[in-house]
Legacy VTK file of the C-alpha trace (Angstrom):
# vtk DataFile Version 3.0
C-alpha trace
ASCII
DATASET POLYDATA
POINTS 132 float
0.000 0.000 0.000
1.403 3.236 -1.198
1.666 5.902 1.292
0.207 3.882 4.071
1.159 5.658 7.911
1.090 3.275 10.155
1.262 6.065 12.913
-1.820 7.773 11.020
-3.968 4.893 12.247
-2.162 3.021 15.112
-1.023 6.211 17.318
1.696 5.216 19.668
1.105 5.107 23.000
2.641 8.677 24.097
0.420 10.614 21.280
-2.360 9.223 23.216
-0.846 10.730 26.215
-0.821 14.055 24.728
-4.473 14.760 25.164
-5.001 14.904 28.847
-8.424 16.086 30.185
-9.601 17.508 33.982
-11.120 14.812 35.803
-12.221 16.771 38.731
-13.535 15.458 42.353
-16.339 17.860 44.164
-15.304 16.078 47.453
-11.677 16.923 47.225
-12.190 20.027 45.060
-9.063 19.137 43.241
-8.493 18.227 39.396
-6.503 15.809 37.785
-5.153 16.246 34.054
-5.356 12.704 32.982
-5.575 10.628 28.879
-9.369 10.798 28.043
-11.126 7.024 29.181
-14.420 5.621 29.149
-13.470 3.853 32.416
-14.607 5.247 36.085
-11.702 7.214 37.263
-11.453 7.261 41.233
-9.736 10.285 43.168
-6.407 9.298 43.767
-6.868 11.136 47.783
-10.708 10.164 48.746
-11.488 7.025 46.197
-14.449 8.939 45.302
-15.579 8.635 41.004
-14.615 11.469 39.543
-16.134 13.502 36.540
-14.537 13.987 32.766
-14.719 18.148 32.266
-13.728 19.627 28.982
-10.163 20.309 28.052
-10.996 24.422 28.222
-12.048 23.460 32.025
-9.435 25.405 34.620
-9.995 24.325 37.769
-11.003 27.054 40.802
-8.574 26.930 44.074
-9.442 24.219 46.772
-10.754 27.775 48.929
-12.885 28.656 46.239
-16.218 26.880 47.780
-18.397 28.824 45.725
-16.709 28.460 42.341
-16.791 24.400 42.872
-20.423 24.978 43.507
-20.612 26.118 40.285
-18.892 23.833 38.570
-20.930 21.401 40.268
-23.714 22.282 39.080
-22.881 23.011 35.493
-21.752 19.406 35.019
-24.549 18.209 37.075
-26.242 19.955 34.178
-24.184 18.531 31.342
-22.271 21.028 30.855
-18.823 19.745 30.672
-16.928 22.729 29.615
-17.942 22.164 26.084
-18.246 25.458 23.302
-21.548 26.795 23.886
-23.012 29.073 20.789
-25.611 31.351 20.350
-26.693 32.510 16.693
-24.678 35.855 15.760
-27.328 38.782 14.238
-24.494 38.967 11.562
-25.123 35.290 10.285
-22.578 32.275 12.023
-22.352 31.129 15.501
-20.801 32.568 18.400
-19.156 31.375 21.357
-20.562 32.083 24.587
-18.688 32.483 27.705
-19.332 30.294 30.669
-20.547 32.024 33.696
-18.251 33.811 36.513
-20.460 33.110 39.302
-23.338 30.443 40.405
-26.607 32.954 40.253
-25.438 33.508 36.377
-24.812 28.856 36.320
-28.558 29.000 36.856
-29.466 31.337 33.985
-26.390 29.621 32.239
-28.351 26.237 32.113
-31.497 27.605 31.851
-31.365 29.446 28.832
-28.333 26.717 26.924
-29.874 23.372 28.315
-30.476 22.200 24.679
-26.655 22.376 24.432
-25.726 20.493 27.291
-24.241 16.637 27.003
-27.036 14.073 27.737
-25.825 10.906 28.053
-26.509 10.707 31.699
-24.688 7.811 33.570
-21.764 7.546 31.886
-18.313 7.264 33.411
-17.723 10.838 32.384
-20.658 11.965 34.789
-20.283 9.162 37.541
-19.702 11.445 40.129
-22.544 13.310 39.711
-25.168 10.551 40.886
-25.115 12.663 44.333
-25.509 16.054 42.978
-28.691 18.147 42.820
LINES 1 133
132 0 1 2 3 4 5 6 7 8 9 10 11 12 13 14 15 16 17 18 19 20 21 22 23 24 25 26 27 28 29 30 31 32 33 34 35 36 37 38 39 40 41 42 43 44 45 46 47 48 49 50 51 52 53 54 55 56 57 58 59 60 61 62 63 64 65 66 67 68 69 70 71 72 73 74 75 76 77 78 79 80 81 82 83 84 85 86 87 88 89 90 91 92 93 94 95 96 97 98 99 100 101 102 103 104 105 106 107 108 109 110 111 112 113 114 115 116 117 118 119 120 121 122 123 124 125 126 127 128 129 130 131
């Protein structure tokens, strides 16, 4: 086969690697950059599941109870730190910010829920069985 990559369809191990994603834990309020899986992740400090955000996701400092609220609740809502759009008056899409503080989460989810993820119960939203 001419101009067959093997790397183009087998990636090595380490390109895998490359991609790390937040798996955060609301008990802990810590996150943890970690390859992408399918597979429950526990909290390396409590043993608790933890929950898949977004690669934009930056986590808030452990004293920041309020911002972890937040967060909570977002992904409670399905949203995972995924682009969020709005239609532009100009024609397109356009992004929309995530919210700065919890009273503007619950207009957040309100007025975007037909953007959030769905598929409830999946290892990426394990953690959130206890929320809300």
């Amino acid at each position: 086969m001419v101009g067959f990559n093997h790397h183009t369809y087998f990636p090595k191990e380490r390109d895998i690697q490359r991609y790390l994603f937040p798996f955060v834990c609301f008990k802990c309020r810590k996150s943890f950059r970690m390859p992408h899986s399918l597979d429950v992740r526990l909290c390396p400090q409590c043993s608790t599941p933890m929950t898949m955000l977004g690669r934009k996701f930056h986590a808030p400092k452990k004293t920041e109870a309020m911002q972890w609220k937040k967060v909570q609740l977002l992904a409670a809502h399905g949203f995972l730190f995924q682009s969020i759009y709005i239609h532009s008056p100009a024609g397109g899409n356009q992004v929309v910010p995530y919210p700065r503080t919890l009273k503007e989460a619950i207009t957040f989810v309100a007025t975007y829920r037909d953007q959030a993820f769905h598929p409830w119960r999946t290892p990426r939203t394990a953690a959130l069985g206890e929320m809300v």
